[in-house]
N, C-alpha and C positions, 0 to 999 in steps of 0.2 A: 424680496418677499418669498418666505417659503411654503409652499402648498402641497394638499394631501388630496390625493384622486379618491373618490368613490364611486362603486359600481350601482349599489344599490341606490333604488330608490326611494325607499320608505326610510332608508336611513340617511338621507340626505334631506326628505321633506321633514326631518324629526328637528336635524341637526339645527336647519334653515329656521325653524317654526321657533328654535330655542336662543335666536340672535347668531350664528355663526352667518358668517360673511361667502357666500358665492362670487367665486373670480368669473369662470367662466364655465359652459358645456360643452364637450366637442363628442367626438368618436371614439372609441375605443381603439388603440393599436391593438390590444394583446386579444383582444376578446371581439371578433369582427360582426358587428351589427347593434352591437351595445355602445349606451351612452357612458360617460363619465362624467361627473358632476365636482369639480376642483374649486376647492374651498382652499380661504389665504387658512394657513396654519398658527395660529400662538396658543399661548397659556389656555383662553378660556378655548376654545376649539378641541386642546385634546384632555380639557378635561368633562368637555361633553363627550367625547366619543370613548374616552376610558368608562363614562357612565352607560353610555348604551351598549357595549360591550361588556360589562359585568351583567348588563340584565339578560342579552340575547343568551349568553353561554348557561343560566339558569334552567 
């Protein structure tokens, strides 16, 4: 299964609210005190996040 980390969390409760699949939450390596919120990755997953990505960069 391939999955995709996110930091944020308003884009992870978007992503969640709109059917995408949460694996798991753990810790952050790269970023110490922040969560990451790891979603499985397919087809419809990145093409919600290609959509909330074209809105954010507006």
């Amino acid at each position: 299964m391939e999955t995709k980390c996110i930091l944020s969390l308003s884009v992870a409760r978007t992503l969640l609210s709109q059917g995408c699949k949460l694996v798991d939450v753990d810790t952050s390596s790269k970023r110490v005190g922040k969560l990451v919120f790891v979603f499985e990755r397919d087809e419809f997953f990145d093409e919600r996040l290609a959509k909330l990505s074209n809105v954010e960069e507006r």
